[in-house]
MIBA-658453 format. One line per field, with one value per residue (C-alpha): residue number from 1; x, y, z. Coordinates in nm, 4 decimals, padded with zeros to 6 digits, always signed. Layout:
# residues N
n NUM,...
u X,...
v Y,...
w Z,...
This chain:
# residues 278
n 1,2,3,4,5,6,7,8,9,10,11,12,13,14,15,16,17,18,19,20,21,22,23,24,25,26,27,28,29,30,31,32,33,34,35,36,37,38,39,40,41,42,43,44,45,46,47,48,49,50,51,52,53,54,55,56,57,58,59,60,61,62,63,64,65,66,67,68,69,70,71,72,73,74,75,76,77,78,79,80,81,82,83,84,85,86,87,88,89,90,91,92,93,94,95,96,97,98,99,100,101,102,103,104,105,106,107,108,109,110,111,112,113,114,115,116,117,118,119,120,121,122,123,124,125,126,127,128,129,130,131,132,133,134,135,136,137,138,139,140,141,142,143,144,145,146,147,148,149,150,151,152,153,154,155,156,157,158,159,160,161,162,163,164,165,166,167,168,169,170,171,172,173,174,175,176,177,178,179,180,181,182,183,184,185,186,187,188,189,190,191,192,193,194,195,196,197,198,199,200,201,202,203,204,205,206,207,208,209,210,211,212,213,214,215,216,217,218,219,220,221,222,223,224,225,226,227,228,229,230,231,232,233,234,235,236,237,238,239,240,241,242,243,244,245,246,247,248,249,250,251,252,253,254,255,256,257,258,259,260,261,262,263,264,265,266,267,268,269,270,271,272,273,274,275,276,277,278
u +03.5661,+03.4885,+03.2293,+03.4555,+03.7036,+03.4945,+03.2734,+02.9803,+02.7532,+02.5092,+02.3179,+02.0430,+01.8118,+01.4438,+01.2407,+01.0522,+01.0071,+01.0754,+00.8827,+01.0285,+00.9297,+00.8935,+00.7578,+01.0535,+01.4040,+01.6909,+01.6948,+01.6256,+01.8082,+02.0905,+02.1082,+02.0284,+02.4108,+02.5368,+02.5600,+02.4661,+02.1697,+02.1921,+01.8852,+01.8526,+01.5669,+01.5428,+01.7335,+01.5049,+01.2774,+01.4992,+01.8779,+01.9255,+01.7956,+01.9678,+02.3570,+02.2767,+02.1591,+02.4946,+02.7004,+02.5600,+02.5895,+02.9605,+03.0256,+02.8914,+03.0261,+03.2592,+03.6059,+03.4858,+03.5150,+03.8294,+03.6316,+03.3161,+03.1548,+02.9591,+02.6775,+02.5098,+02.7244,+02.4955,+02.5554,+02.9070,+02.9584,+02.8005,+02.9380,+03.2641,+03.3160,+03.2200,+03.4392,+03.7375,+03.6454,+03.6534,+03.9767,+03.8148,+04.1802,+03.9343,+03.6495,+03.5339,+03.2871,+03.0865,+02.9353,+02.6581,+02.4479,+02.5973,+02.3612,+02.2904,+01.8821,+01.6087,+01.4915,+01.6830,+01.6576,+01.7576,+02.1219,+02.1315,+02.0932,+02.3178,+02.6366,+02.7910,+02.6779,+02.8684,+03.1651,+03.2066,+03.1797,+03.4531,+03.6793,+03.6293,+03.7275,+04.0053,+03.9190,+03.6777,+03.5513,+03.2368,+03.0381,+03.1482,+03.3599,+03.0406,+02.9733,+03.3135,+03.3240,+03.0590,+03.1166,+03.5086,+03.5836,+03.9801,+04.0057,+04.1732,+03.8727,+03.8790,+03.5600,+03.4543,+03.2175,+02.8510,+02.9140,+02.5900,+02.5958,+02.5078,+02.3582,+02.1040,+01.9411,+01.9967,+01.7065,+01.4949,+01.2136,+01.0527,+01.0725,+00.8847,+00.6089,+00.5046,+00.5511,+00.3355,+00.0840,+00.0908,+00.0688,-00.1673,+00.0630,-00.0414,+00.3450,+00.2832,+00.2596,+00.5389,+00.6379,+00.8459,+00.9240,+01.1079,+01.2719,+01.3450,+01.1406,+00.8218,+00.9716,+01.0586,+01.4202,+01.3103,+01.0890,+00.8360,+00.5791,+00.7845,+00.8062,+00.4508,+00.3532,+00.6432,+00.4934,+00.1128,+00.3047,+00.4691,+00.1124,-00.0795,+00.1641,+00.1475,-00.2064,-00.0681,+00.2213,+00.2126,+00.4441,+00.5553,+00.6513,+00.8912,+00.8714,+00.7037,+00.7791,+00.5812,+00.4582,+00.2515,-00.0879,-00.0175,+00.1500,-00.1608,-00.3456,-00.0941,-00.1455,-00.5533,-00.5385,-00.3119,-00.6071,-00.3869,-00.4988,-00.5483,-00.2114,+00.0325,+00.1106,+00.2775,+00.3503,+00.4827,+00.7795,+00.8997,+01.1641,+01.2085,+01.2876,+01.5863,+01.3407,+01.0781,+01.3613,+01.2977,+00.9023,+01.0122,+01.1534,+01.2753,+01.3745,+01.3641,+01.5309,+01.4229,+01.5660,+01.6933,+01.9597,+02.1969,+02.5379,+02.5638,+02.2924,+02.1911,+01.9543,+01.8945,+01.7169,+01.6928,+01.7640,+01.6337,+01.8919,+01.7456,+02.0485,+02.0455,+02.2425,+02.3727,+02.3910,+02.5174,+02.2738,+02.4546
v +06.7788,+06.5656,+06.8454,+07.0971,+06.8637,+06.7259,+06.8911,+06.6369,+06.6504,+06.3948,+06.2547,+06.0209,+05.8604,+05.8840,+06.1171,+06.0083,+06.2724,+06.5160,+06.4210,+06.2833,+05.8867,+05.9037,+06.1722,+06.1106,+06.2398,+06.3976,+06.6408,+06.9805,+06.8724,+06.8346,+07.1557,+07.3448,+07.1667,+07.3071,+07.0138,+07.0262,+06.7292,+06.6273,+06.4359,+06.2410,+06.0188,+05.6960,+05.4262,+05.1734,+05.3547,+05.4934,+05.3762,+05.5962,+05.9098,+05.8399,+05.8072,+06.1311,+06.3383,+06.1616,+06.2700,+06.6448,+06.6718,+06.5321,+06.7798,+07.0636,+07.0311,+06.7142,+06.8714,+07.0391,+06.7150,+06.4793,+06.1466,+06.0043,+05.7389,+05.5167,+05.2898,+05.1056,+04.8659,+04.8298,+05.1999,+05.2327,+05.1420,+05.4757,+05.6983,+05.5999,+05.6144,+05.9922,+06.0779,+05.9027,+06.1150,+06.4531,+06.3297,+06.2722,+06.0698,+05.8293,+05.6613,+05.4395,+05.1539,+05.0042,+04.6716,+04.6355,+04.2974,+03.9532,+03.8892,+04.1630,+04.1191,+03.8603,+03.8495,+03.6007,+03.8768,+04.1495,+03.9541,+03.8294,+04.2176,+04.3398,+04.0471,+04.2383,+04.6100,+04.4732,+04.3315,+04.6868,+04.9487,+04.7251,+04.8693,+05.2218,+05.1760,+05.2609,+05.1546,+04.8982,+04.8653,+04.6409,+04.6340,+04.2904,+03.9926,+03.8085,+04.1508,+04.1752,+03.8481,+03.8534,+04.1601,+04.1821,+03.8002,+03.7816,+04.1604,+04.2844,+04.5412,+04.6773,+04.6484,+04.9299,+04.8102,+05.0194,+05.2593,+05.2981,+05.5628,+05.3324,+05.5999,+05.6430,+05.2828,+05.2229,+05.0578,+05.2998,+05.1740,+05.5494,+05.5024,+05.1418,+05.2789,+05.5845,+05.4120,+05.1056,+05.3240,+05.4965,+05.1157,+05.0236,+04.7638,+04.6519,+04.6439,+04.2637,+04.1681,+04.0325,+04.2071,+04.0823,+04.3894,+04.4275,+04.7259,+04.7668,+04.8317,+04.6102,+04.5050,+04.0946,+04.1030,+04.1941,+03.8512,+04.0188,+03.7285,+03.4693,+03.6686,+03.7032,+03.3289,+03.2731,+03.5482,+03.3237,+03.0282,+03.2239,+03.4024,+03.0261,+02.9780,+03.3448,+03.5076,+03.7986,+03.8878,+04.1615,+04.2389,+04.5432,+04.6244,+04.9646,+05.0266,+05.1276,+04.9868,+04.8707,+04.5211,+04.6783,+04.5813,+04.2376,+04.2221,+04.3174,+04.0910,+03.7811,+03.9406,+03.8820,+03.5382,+03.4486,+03.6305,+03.8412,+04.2206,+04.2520,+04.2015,+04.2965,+04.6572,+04.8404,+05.1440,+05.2609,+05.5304,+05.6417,+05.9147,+05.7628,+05.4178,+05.4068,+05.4546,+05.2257,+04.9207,+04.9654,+04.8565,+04.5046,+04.2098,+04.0609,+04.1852,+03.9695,+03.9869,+03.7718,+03.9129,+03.6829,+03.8667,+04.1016,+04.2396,+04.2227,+04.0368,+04.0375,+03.8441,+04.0789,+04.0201,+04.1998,+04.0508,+04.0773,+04.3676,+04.5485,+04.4715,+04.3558,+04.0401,+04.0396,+03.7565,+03.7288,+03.5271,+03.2867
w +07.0062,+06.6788,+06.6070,+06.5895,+06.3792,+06.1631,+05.9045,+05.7994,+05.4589,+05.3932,+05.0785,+05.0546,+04.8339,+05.0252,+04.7743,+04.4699,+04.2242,+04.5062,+04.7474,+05.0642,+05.1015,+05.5163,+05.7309,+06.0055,+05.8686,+06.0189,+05.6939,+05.9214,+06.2193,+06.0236,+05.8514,+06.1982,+06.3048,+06.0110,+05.7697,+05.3822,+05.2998,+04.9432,+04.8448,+04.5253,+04.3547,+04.5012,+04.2906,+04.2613,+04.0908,+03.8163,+03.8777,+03.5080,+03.7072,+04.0675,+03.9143,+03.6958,+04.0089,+04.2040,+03.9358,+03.9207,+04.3054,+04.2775,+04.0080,+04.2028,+04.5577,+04.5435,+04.5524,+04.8884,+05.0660,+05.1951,+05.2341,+05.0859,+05.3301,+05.1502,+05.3209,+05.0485,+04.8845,+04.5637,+04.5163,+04.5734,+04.2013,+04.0975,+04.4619,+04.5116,+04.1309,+04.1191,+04.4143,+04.2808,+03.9231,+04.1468,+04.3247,+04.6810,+04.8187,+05.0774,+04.9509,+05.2347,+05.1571,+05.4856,+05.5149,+05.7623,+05.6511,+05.6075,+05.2873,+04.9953,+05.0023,+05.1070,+04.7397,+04.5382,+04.2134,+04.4675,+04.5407,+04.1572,+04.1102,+04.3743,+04.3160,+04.0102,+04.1655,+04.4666,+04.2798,+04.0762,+04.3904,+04.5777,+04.3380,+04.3999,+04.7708,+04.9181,+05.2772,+05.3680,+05.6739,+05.8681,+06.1689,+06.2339,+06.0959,+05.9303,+05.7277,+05.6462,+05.5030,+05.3416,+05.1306,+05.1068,+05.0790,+05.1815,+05.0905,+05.4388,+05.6020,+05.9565,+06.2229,+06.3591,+06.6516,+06.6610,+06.8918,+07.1605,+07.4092,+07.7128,+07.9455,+07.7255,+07.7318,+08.0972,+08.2555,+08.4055,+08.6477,+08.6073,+08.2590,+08.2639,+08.5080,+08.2683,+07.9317,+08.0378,+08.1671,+07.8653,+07.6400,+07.8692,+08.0060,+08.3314,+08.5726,+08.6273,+08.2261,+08.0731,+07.7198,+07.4764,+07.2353,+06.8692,+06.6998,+06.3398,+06.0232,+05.9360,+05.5942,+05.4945,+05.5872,+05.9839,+05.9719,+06.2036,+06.1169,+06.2257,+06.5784,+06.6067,+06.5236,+06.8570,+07.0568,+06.9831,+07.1393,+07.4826,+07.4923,+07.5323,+07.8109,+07.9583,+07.9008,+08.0636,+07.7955,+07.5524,+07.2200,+07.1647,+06.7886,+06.7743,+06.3876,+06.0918,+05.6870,+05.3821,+05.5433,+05.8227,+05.6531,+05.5966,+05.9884,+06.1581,+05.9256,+06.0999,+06.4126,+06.3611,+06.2692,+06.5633,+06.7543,+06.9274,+06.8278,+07.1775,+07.2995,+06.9826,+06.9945,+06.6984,+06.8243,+06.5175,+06.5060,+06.8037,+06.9106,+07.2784,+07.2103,+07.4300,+07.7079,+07.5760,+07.6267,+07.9842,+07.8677,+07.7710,+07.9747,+07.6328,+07.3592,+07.0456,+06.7256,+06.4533,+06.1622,+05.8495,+05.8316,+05.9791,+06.0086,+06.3747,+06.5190,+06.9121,+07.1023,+07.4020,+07.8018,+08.0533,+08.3521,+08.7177,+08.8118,+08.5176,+08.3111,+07.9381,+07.8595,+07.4675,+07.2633,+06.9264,+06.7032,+06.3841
């Protein structure tokens, strides 16, 4: 219904001097539904360069479009300024994370960026109270809860029994699995020097790491020390990780930071129990 009401473009920031950043993108599915994918130079390589290629884009196509939905609230100062220029009437600004960076020159960076794109918005909206907070201050903002498709991640014993054969997961091991990119903010590190202490107690238990990122090296070099190469499996990116929740027994998320946090476990009836982390 919302397909055939809706009409959805997209632009991102993933190349660098043209050349796409990550081998799995959404770029050709996309355009096969019908939408338009606008890529630009990634920012933090030449911010100079990135609002010049938003600003040509806006120029070119921007009075096609209603509402601009903007994701990154350290480049709203630059997006939502160029709609508003082109006379795009809703220019919504969405906060996902309760902090701006784990890098304290990242946050000094991002505080006036911030500051500047909240006045471009007309609507501001969060995926939860903390992120709304955090980004709008008293400024009223609406949550819009993460929408998951619960059919899709219902435990499925078939599921278990053919992906841990696959792992090499015996049925009896216990696995704790994480999703989410190996970068700082995910604290993957922290999660495997937990994982050493449940794996003294349990011999049997495995990790399972969904995820690829930047700090994948310097992971499997924590993973060494803790002696547990053995056990530890980063599976990198994977297209069937709803099914590969099934895999675990718990799932773990130690990030430093989030917008909407959960602590999830599956329990005997195959169910997953959700709690929200502060």
């Amino acid at each position: 219904m919302m397909k055939k009401r809706v009409h959805y473009d997209f632009m991102h920031h993933a190349i660098r001097d043209g050349v796409y950043m990550h081998k799995k993108r959404y770029d050709e599915e996309l355009k096969a539904r019908g939408c338009s994918v606008y890529p630009v130079n990634y920012a933090g390589d030449n911010l100079r360069r990135f609002m010049s290629e938003v600003h040509e884009a806006f120029e070119k196509v921007g009075f096609n479009y209603d509402i601009v939905h903007c994701h990154m609230p350290n480049s709203a100062f630059c997006v939502l300024r160029e709609a508003e220029l082109v006379g795009i009437e809703h220019r919504v600004l969405h906060s996902h994370l309760n902090s701006s960076s784990d890098k304290f020159l990242h946050r000094l960076r991002n505080a006036p960026l911030n500051a500047i794109g909240k006045h471009y918005a007309t609507d501001c909206i969060a995926c939860s109270d903390d992120a709304g907070r955090f980004l709008f201050g008293s400024r009223p903002f609406t949550v819009i809860n993460n929408g998951i498709p619960l059919e899709q991640f219902a435990y499925d014993s078939e599921s278990r029994k053919l992906l841990r054969s696959e792992l090499g997961i015996k049925e009896t091991d216990p696995v704790v699995g994480c999703v989410g990119r190996l970068v700082k903010q995910k604290n993957y590190p922290f999660a495997v020097h937990v994982f050493a202490k449940f794996h003294e107690a349990f011999p049997d238990a495995k990790m399972l790491i969904l995820g690829d990122g930047d700090d994948r090296e310097e992971l499997e070099g924590i993973i060494s020390s803790e002696h547990l190469s053995n056990v530890v499996i980063l599976a990198g990116v994977r297209e069937d990780i709803n099914k590969l929740y099934s895999v675990m027994d718990v799932f773990f998320m130690p990030s430093l930071y989030e917008g909407l946090p959960v602590f999830c476990r599956r329990s005997a009836s195959g169910r997953f129990a959700m709690h929200v982390l502060r």
